[in-house]
MARMI-16511 format. One record per residue (C-alpha): residue number from 1; residue in one letter; x, y, z. Coordinates in Angstrom, 3 decimals, always signed. Layout:
// MARMI-16511
+-----+---------+----------+----------+----------+
! num ! residuo !     east !    north !       up !
+-----+---------+----------+----------+----------+
! NUM !       a !        X !        Y !        Z !
...
+-----+---------+----------+----------+----------+
This chain:
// MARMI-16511
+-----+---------+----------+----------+----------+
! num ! residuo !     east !    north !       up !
+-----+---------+----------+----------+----------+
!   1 !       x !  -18.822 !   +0.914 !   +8.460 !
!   2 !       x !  -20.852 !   -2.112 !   +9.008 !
!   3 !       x !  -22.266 !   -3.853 !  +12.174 !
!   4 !       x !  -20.335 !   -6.764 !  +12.817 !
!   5 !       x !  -21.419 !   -7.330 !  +16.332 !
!   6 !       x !  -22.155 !  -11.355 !  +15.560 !
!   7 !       x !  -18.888 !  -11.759 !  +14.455 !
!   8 !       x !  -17.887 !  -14.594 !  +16.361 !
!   9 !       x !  -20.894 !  -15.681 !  +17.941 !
!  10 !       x !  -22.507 !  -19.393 !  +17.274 !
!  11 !       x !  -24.584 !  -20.101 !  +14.028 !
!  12 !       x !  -27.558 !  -21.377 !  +15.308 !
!  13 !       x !  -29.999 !  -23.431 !  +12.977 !
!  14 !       x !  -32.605 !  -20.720 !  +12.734 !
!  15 !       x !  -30.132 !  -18.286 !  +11.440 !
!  16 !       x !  -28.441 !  -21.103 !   +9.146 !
!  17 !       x !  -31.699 !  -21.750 !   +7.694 !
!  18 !       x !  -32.199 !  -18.021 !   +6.810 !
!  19 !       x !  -29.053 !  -17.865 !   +5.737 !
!  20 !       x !  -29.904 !  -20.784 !   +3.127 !
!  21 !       x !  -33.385 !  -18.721 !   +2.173 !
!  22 !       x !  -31.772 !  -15.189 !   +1.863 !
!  23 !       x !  -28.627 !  -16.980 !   -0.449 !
!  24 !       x !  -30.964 !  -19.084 !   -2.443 !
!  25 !       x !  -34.580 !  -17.926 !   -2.532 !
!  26 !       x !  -33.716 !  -14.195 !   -2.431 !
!  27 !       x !  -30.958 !  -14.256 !   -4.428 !
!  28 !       x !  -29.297 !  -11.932 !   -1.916 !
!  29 !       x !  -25.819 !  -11.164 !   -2.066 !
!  30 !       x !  -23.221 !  -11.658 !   +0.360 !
!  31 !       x !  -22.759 !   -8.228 !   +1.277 !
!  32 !       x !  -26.262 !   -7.702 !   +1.868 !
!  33 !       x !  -26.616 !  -10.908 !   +3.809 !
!  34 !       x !  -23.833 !   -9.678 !   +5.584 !
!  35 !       x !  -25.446 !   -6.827 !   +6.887 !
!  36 !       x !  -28.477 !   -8.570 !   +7.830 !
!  37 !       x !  -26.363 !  -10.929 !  +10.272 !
!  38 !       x !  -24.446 !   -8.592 !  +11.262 !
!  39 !       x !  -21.569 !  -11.001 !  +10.559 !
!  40 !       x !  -18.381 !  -10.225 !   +8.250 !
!  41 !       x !  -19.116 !  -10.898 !   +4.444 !
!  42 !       x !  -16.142 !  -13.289 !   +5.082 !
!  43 !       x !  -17.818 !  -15.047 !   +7.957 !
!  44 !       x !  -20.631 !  -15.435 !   +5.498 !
!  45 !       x !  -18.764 !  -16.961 !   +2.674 !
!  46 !       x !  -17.043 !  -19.173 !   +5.151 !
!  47 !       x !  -20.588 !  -20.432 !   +6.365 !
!  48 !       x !  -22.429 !  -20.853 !   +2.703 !
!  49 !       x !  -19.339 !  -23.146 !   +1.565 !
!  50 !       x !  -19.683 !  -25.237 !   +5.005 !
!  51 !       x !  -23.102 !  -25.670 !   +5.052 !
!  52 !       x !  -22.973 !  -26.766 !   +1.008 !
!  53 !       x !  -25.257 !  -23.723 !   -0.089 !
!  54 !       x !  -22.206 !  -22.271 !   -2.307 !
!  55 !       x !  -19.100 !  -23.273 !   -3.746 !
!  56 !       x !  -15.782 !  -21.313 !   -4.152 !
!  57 !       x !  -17.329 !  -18.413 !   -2.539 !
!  58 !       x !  -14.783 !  -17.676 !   -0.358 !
!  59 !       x !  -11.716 !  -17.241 !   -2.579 !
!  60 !       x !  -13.294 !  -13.971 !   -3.965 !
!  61 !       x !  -13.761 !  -12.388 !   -0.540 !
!  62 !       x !  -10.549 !  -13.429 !   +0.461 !
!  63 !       x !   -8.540 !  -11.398 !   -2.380 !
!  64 !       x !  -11.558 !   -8.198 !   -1.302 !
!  65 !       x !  -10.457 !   -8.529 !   +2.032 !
!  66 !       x !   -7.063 !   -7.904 !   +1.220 !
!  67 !       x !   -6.792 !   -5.454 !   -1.266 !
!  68 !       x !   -9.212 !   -3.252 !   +1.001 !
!  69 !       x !   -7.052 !   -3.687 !   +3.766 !
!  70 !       x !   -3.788 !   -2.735 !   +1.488 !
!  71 !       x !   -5.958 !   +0.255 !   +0.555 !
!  72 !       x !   -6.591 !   +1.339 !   +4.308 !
!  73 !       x !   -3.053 !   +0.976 !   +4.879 !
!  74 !       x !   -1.667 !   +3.199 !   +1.783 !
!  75 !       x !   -4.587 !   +5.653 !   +2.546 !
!  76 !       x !   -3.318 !   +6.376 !   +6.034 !
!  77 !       x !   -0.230 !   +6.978 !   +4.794 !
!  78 !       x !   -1.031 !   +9.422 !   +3.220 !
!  79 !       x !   -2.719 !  +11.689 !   +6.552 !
+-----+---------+----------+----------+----------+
């Protein structure tokens, strides 16, 4: 499971400007930025489409989100 502790917390422009180098310098993806932030891949994509460093990100991460979750859900039904 990943660290999601910033979840929630404010961007601040230090951390928006790494975001910007790890997306576009690094070439990282959003999973692994993710994991450096300690933020939600969603939260990520949400942030790269505000802050104009990625378009239409956040329509694929959407449609992860939920099938995971639908996956979780017919998994435990299963215990």
């Amino acid at each position: 499971m990943t660290d999601t502790s910033r979840n929630g917390l404010k961007w601040g422009i230090p951390e928006i400007l790494r975001l910007q180098r790890e997306h576009e310098l690094l070439d990282l993806s959003v999973d692994e930025i993710a994991l450096l932030h300690q933020r939600s891949p969603l939260s990520i994509a949400y942030k790269l489409e505000q802050e104009g460093f990625a378009r239409n990100i956040v329509d694929g991460y959407k449609r992860n989100a939920s099938t995971t979750s639908e996956r979780r859900n017919t998994r435990s039904c299963y215990k």
